[in-house]
C-alpha positions as CSV (number, residue, x, y, z in Angstrom):
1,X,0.0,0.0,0.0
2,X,2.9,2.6,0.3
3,X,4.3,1.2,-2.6
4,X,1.6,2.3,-4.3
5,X,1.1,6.1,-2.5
6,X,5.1,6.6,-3.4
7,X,4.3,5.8,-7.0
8,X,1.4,8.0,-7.4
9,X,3.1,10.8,-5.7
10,X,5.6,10.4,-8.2
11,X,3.9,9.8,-10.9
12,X,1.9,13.2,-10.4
13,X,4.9,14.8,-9.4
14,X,6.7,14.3,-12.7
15,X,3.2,15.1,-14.2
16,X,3.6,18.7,-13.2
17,X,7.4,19.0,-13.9
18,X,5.7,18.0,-17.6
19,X,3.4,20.5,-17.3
20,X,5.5,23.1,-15.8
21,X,8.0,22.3,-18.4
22,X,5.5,22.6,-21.3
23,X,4.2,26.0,-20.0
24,X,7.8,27.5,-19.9
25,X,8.3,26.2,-23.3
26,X,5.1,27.4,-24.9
27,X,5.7,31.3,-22.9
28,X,9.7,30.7,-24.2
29,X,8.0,29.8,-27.8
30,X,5.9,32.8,-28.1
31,X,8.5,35.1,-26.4
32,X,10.5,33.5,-29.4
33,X,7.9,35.1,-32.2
34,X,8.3,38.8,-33.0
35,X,6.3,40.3,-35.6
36,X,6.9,43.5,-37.4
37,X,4.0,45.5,-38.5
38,X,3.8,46.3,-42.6
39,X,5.5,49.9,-42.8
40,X,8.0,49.1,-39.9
41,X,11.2,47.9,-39.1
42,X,12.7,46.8,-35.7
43,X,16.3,47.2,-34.1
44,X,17.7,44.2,-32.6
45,X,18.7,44.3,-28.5
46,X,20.2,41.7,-26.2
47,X,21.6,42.4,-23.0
48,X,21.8,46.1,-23.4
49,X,23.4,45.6,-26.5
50,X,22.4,47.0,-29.8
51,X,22.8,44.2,-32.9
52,X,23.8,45.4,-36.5
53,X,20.9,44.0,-38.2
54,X,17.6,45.0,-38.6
55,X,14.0,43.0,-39.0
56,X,12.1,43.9,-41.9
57,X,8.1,43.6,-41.5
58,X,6.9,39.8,-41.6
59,X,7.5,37.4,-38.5
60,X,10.8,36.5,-36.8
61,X,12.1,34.0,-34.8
62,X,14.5,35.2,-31.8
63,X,16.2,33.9,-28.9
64,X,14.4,34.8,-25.7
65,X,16.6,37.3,-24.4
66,X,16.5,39.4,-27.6
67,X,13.6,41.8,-27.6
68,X,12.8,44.0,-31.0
69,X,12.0,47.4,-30.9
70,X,10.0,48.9,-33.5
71,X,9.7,52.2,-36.0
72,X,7.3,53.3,-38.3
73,X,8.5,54.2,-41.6
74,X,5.4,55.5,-42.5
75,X,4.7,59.0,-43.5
76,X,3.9,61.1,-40.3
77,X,3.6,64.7,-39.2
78,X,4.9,67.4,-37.4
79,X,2.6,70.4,-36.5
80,X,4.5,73.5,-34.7
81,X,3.6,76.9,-33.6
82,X,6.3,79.2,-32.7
83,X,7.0,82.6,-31.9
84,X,9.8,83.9,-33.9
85,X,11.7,87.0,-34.6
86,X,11.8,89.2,-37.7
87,X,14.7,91.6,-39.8
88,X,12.8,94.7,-37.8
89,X,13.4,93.0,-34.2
90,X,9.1,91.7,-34.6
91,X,8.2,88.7,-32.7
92,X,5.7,86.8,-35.0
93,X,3.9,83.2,-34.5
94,X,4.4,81.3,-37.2
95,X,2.9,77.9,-38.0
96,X,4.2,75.1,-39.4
97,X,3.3,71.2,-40.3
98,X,6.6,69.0,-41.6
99,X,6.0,65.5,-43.2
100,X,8.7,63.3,-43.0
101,X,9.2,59.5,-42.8
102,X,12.1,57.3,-41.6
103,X,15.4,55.8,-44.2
104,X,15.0,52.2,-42.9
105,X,18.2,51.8,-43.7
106,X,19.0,54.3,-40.9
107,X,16.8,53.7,-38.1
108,X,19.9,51.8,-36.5
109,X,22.2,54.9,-36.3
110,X,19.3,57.3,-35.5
111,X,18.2,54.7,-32.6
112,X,21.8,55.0,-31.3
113,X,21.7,58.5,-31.4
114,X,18.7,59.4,-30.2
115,X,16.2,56.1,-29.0
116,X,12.7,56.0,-29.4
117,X,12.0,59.7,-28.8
118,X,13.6,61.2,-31.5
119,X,10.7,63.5,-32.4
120,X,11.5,65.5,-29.0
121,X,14.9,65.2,-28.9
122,X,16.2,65.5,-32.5
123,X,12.7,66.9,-35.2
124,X,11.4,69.9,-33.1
125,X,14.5,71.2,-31.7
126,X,15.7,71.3,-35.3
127,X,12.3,72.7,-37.2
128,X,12.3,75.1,-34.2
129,X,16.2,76.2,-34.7
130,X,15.8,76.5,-38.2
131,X,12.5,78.0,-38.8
132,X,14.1,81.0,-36.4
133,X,17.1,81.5,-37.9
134,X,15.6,82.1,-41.2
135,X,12.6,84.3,-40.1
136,X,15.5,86.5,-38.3
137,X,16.7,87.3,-41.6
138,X,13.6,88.0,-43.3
139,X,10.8,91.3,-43.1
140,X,8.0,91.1,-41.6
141,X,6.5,91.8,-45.0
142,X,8.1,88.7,-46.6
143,X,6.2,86.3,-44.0
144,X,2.9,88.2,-44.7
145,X,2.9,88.7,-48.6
146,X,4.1,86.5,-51.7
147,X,7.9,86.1,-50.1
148,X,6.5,83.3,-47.9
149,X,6.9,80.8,-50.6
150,X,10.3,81.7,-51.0
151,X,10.8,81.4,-46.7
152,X,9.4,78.0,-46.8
153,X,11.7,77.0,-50.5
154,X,14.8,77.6,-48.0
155,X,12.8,76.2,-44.7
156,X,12.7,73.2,-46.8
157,X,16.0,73.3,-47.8
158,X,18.0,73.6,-45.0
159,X,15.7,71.0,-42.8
160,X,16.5,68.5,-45.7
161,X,20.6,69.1,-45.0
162,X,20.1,69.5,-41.0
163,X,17.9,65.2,-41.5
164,X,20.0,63.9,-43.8
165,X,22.6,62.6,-41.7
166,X,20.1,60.7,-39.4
167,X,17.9,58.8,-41.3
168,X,14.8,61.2,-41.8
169,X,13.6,62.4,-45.1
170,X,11.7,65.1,-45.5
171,X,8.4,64.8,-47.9
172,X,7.4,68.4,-47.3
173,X,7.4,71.7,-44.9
174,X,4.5,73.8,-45.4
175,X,4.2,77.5,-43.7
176,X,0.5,77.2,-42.6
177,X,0.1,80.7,-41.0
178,X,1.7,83.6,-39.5
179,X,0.2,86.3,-36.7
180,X,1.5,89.6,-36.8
181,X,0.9,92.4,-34.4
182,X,-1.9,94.2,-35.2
183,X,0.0,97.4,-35.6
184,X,2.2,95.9,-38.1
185,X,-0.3,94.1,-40.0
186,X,-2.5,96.9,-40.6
187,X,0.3,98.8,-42.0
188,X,1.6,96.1,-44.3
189,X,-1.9,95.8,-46.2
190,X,-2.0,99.5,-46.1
191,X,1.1,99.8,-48.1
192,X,0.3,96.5,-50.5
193,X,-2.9,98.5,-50.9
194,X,-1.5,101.8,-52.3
195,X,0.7,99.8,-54.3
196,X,-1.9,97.8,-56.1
197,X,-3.4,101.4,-56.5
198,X,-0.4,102.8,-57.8
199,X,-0.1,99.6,-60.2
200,X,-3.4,100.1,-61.1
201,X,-3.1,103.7,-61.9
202,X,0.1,103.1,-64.3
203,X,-2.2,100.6,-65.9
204,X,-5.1,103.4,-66.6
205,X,-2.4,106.0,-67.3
206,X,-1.1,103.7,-69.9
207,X,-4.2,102.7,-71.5
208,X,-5.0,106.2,-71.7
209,X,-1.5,107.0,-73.7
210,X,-2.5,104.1,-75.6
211,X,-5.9,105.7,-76.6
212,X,-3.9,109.3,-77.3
213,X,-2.0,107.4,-79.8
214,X,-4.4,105.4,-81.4
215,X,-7.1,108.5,-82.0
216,X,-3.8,110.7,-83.0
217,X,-3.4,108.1,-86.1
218,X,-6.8,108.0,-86.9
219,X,-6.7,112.0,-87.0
220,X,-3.7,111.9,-89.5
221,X,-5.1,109.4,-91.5
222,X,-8.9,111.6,-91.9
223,X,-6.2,114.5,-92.3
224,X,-4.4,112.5,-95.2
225,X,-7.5,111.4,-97.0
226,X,-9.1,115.0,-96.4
227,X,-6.0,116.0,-98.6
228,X,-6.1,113.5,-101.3
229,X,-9.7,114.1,-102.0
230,X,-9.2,118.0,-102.3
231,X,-6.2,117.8,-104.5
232,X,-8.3,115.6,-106.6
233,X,-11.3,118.3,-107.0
234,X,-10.7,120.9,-110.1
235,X,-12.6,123.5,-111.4
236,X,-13.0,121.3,-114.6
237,X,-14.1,118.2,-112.5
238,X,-16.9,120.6,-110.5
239,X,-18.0,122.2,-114.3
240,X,-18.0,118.6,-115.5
241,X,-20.4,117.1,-111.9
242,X,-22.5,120.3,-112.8
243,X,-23.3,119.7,-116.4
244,X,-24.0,115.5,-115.2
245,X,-26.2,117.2,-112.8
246,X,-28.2,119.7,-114.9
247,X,-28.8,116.8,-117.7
248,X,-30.4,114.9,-114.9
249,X,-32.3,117.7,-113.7
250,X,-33.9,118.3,-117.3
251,X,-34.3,114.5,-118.1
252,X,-37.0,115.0,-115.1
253,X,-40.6,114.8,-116.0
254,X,-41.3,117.1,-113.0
255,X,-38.8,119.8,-114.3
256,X,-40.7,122.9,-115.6
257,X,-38.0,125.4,-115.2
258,X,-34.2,125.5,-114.6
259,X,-32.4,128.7,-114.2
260,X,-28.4,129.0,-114.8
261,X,-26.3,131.7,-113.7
262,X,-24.3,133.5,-116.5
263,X,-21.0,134.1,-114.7
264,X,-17.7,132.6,-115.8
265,X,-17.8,130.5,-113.0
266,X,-21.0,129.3,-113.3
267,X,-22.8,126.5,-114.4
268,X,-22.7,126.2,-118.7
269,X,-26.0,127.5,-120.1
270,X,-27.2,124.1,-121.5
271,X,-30.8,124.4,-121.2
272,X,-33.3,127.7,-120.8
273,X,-36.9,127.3,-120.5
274,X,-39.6,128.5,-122.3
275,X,-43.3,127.7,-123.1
276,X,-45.5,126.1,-125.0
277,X,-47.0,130.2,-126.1
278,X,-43.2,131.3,-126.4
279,X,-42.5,133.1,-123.2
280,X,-39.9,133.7,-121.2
């Protein structure tokens, strides 16, 4: 009978060094899977220690003591609001929203250098940096009117040079708005008004010049044709319209009587008239 209590003791004894052994295996199996999201890629660390290779999205088999720490190379944004200064000594908030996304190939070096938190540590204190060194250089006029495109050409440009190095490319950096004192804003549309109005004027003072000339031309060309018709009118044409013009005037059935001057420079007497009883 204790032959028989020892055995089952032991036989359920090794029964749950089984099971215990099964359960560390299964938890050491599925410590063993890492998967890395589509549009990631994870950095390899095992006791503190940072591996040169890197997992590529799909499903990965790793010893137990190497954990996997991921990154999203996905396209992601950076919305900033700062206040900046200006050329005139102006302090102006200015807006901003930078799209970026992660090299893969770098995400090692920029782990390194900066861990998981690289938005705060290495992206803000940069767009920040930048984005004040150039307004600094620039009129407050520039931020407010068409030169903004050209602030956020070399925003984009220099942010591009300062990333480079670490891994992060940027897609784009867009200048979504910028506060100015009121003072200083009133005055800048002020001026951009009078100088549309001043643009506008030149435009009707040259149309007008425009109009001067064109009715001068037409002037000298009525004056021009006024000429060639008069030196084309003689005496002898005038005599000649005046004889076409009195045989047209007798021809008439309504013509009774036609009286012609006698004068040298009047019409020829072609036709008198007269009655049917012979009067005058």
């Amino acid at each position: 009978m204790m032959m028989d209590e020892k055995r089952e003791n032991r036989r359920q004894a090794l029964a749950g060094v089984s099971v215990g052994a099964l359960v560390i295996t299964a938890i050491t199996l599925v410590k063993s899977i890492q998967i890395v999201a589509p549009g990631s890629v994870g950095v390899r660390v095992s006791f503190g220690a940072l591996s040169e290779s890197t997992y590529m999205p799909g499903l990965h088999i790793v010893p137990p003591w190497v954990s996997v720490v991921t990154f999203s190379t996905k396209r992601d944004i950076l919305e900033q609001r700062n206040s900046v200064p200006t050329q005139e000594g102006l302090n102006v908030e200015l807006d901003l929203a930078l799209l970026y996304h992660l090299n893969p190939m770098n995400v090692h070096d920029l782990y390194l250098s900066f861990g998981t938190d690289y938005i705060r540590r290495l992206i803000a204190p940069t767009l920040a940096s930048v984005s004040r060194s150039i307004t600094s250089g620039s009129a407050a006029k520039a931020l407010y009117t068409s030169g903004r495109q050209g602030i956020q050409d070399q925003l984009r440009s220099e942010l591009t040079t300062a990333f480079a190095p670490h891994g992060i490319v940027l897609d784009e950096v867009l200048l979504k708005s910028v506060q100015l004192p009121d003072l200083v804003r009133n005055a800048i549309e002020q001026k951009v008004q009078a100088e549309q109005d001043a643009a506008r004027m030149e435009f009707v003072l040259a149309k007008e010049r425009q109009e001067a000339q064109r009715k001068a031309v037409e002037a000298g060309g009525i004056a021009d044709f006024q000429r060639i018709v008069s030196e084309g009118i003689s005496t002898d044409l005038l005599k000649w319209k005046g004889i076409e013009a009195t045989e047209k005037l007798a021809s008439s059935t309504n013509s009774k009587m036609i009286f012609i001057g006698n004068s040298g420079d009047s019409l020829p007497s072609l036709l008198s008239g007269r009655d049917t009883d012979g009067g005058a």
